[in-house]
N, CA, C and O atoms as a MOPAC input file, in Angstrom:
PM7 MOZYME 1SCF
protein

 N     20.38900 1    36.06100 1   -25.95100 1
 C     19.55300 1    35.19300 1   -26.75400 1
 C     20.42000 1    34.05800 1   -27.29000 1
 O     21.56600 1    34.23900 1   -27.70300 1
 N     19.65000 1    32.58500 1   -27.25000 1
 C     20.64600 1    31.47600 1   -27.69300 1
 C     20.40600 1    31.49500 1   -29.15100 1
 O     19.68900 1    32.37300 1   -29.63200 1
 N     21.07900 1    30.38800 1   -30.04800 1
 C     20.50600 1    30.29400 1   -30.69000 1
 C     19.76700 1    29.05700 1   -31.01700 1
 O     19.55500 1    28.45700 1   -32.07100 1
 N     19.45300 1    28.87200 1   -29.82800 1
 C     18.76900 1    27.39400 1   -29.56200 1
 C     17.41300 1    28.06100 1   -29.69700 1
 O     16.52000 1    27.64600 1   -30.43600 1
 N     17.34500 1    29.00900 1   -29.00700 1
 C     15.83700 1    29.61300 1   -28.74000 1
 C     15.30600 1    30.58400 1   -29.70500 1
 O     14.26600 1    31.20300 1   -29.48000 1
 N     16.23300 1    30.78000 1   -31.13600 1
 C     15.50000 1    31.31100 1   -32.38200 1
 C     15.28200 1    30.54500 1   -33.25600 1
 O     14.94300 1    30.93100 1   -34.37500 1
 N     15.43200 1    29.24700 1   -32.93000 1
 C     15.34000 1    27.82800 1   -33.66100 1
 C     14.06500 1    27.81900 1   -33.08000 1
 O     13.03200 1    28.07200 1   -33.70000 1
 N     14.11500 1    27.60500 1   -32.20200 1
 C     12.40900 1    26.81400 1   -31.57400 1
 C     11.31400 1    28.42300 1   -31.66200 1
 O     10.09700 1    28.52900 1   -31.51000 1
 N     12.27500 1    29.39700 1   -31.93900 1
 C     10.77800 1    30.28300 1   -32.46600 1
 C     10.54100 1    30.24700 1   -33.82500 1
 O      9.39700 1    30.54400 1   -34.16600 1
 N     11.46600 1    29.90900 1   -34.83000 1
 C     11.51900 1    29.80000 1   -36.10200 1
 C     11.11100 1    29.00700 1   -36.13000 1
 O     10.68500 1    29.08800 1   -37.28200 1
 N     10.68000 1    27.78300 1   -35.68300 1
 C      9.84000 1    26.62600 1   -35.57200 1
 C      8.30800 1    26.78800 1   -35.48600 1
 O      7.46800 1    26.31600 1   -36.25300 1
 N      8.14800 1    27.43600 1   -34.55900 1
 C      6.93200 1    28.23200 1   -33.87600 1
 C      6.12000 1    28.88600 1   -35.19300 1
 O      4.92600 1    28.60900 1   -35.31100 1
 N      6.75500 1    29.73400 1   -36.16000 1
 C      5.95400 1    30.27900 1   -36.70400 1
 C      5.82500 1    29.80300 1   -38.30800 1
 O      5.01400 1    30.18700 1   -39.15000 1
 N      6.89200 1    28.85000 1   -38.42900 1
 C      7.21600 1    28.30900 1   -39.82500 1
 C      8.13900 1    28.41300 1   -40.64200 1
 O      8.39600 1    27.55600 1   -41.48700 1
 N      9.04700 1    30.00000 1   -40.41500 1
 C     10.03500 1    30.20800 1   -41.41200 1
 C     10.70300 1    31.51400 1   -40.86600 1
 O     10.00200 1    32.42300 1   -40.42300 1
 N     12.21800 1    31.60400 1   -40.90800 1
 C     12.92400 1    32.13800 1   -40.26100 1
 C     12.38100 1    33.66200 1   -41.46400 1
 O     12.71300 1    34.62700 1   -40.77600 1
 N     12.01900 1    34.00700 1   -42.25100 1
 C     11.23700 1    34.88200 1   -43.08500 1
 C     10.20400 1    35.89600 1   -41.69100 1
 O     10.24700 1    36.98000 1   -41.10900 1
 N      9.31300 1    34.55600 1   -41.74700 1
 C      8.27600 1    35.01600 1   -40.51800 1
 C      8.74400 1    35.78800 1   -39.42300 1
 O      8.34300 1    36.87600 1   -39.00900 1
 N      9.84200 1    34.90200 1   -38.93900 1
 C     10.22800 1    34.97000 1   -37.51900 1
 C     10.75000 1    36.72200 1   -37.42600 1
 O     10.50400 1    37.54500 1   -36.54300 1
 N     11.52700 1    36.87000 1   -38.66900 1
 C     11.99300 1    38.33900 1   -38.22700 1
 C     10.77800 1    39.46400 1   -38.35500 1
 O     10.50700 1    40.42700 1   -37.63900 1
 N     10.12200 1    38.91900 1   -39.62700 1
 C      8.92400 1    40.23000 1   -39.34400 1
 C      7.84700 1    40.65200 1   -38.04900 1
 O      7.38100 1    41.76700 1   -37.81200 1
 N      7.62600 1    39.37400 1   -37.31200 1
 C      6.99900 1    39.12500 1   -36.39300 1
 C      8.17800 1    39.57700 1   -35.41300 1
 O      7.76300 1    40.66200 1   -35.00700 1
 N      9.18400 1    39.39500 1   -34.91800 1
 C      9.91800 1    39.74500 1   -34.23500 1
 C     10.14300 1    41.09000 1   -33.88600 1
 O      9.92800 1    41.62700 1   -32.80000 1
 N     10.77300 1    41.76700 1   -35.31500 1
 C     10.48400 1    43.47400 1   -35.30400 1
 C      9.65400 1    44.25900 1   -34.54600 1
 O      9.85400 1    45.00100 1   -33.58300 1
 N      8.38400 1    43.85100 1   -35.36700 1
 C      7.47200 1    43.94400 1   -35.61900 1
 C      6.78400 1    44.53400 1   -33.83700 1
 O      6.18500 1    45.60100 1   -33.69900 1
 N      7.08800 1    43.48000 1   -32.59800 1
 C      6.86500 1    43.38800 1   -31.93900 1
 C      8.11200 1    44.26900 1   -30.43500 1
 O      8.04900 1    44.94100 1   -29.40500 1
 N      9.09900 1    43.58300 1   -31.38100 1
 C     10.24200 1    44.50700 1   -30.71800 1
 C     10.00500 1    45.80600 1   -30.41500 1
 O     10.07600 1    46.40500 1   -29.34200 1
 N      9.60400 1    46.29000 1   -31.90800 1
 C      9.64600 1    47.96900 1   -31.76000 1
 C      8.04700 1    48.32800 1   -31.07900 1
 O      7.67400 1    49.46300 1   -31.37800 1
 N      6.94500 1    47.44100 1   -30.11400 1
 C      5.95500 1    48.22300 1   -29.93700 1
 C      6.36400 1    47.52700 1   -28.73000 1
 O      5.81600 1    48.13400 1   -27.80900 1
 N      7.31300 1    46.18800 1   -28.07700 1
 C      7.98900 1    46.57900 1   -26.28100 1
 C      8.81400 1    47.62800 1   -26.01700 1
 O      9.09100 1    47.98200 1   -24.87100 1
 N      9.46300 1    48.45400 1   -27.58500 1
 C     10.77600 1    49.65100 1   -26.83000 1
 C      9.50600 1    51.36400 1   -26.91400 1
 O      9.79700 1    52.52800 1   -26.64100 1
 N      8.15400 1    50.77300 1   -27.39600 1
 C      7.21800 1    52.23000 1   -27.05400 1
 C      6.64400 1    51.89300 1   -26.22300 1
 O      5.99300 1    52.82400 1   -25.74700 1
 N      6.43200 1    50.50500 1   -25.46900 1
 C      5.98100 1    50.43900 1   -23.84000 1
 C      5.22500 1    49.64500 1   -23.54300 1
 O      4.75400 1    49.47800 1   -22.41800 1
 N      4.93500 1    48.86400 1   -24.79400 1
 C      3.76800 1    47.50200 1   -24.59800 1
 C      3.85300 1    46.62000 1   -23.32100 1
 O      4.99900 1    46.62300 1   -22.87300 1
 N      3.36300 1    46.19700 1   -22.91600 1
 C      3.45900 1    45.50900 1   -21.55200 1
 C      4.30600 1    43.88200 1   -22.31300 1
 O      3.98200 1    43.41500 1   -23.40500 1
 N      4.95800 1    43.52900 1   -21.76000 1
 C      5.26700 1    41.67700 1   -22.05200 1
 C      4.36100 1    41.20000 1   -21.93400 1
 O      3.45900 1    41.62200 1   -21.21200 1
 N      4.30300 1    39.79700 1   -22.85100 1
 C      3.13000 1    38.96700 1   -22.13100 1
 C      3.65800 1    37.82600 1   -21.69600 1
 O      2.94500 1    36.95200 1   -21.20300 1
 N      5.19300 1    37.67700 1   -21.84900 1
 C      6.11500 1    36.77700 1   -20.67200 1
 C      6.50600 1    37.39100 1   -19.40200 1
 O      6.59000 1    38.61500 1   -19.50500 1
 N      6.77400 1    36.92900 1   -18.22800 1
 C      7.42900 1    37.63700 1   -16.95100 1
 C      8.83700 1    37.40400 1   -17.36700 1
 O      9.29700 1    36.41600 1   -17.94000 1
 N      9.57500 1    38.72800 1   -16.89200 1
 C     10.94200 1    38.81200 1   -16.82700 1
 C     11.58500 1    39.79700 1   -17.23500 1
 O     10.81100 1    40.60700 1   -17.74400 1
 N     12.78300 1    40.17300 1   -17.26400 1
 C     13.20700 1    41.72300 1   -17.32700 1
 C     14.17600 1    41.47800 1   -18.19000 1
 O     15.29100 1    41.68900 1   -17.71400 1
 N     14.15600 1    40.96000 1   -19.72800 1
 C     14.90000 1    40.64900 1   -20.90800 1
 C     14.56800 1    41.64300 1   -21.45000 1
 O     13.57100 1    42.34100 1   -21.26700 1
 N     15.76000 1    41.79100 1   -22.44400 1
 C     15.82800 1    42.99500 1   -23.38900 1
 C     14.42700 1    42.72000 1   -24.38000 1
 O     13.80000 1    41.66800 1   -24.50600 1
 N     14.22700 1    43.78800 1   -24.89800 1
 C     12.52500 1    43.68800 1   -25.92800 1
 C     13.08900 1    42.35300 1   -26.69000 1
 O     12.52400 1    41.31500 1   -26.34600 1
 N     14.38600 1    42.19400 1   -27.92900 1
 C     14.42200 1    41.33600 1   -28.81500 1
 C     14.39000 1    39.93900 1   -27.54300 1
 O     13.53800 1    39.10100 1   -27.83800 1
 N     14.78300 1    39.77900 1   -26.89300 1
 C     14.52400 1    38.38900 1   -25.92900 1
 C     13.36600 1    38.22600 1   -25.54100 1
 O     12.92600 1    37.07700 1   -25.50400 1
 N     12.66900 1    39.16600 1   -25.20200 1
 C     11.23600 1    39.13400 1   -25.13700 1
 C     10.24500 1    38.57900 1   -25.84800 1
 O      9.39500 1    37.78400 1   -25.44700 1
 N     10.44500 1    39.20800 1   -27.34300 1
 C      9.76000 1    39.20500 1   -28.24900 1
 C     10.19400 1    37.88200 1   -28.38500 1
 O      9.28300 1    37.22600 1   -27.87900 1
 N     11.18200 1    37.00000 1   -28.83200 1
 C     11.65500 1    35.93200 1   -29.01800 1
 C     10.96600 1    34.61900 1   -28.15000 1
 O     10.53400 1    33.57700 1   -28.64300 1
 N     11.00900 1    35.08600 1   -26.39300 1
 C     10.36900 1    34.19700 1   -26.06900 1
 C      8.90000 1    33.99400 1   -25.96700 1
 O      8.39400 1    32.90200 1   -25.70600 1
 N      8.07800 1    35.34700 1   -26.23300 1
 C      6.46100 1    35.16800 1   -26.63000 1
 C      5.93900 1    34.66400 1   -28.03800 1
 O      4.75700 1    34.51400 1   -28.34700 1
 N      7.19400 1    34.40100 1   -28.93400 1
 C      6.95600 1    33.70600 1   -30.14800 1
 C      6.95400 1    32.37200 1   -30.07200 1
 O      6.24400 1    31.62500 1   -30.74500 1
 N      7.94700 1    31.97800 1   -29.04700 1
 C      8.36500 1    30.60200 1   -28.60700 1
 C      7.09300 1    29.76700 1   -27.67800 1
 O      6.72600 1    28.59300 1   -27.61500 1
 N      6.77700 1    30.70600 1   -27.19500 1
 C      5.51200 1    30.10200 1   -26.25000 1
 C      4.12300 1    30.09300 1   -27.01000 1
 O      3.11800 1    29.49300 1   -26.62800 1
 N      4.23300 1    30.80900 1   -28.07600 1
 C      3.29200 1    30.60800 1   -29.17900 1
 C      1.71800 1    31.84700 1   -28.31400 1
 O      0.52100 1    31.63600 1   -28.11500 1
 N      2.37500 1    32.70800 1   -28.12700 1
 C      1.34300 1    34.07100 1   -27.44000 1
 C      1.26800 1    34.79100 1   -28.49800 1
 O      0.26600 1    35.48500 1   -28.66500 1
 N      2.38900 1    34.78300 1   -29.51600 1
 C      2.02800 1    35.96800 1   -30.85100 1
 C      2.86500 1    34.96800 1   -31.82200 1
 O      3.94800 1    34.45100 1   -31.54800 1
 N      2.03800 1    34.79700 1   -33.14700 1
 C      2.11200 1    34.10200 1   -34.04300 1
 C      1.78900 1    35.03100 1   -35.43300 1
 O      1.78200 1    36.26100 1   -35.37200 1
 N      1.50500 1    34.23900 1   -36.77700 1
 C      1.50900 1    34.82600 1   -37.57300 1
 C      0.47600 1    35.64100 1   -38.14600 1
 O      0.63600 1    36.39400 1   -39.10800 1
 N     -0.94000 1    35.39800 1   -37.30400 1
 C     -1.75200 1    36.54600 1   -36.83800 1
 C     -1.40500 1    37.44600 1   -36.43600 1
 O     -2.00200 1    38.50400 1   -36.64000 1
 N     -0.39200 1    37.36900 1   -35.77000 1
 C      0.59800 1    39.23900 1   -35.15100 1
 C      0.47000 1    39.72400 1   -36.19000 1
 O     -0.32800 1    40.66100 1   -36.16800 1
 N      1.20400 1    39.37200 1   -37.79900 1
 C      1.05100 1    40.53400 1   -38.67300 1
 C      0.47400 1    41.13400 1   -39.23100 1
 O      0.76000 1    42.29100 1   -39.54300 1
 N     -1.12200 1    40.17300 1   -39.71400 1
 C     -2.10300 1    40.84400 1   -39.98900 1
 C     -2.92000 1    41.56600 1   -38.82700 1
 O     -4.07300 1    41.88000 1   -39.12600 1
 N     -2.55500 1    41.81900 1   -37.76400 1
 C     -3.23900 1    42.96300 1   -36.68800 1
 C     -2.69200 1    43.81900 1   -36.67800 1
 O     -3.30300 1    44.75500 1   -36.16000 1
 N     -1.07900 1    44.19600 1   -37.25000 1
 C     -0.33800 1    45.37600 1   -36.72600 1
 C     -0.49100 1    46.18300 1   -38.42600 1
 O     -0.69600 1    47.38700 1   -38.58300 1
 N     -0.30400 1    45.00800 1   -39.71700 1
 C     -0.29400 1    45.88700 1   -40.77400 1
 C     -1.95000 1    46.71800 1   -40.77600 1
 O     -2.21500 1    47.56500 1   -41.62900 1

């Protein structure tokens, strides 16, 4: 992971605050088996990082998972 590309997700959602809860958040339900909704075979936190970046899960992610 760069850190070019937690800039432009911290961008994405508004505040590097956001970014980690949403990140987690998401991390820990690609390492119980969630499907990606990017193609590619990156670790979950790169994953999660770049479906924030592409704006597929935003800050609606947290009010669906709490």
């Amino acid at each position: 992971m760069s850190r070019l590309s937690s800039e432009k997700a911290a961008q994405a959602v508004g505040s590097i605050y956001d970014l980690v809860l949403i990140a987690s958040a998401r991390v820990r339900e690609l390492k119980r088996g969630h499907a990606p909704k990017v193609p590619g075979k990156d670790l979950p936190t790169t994953t999660a990082l770049r479906e924030i970046e592409d704006k597929l899960i935003g800050k609606e992610y947290l009010k669906r998972i709490r």
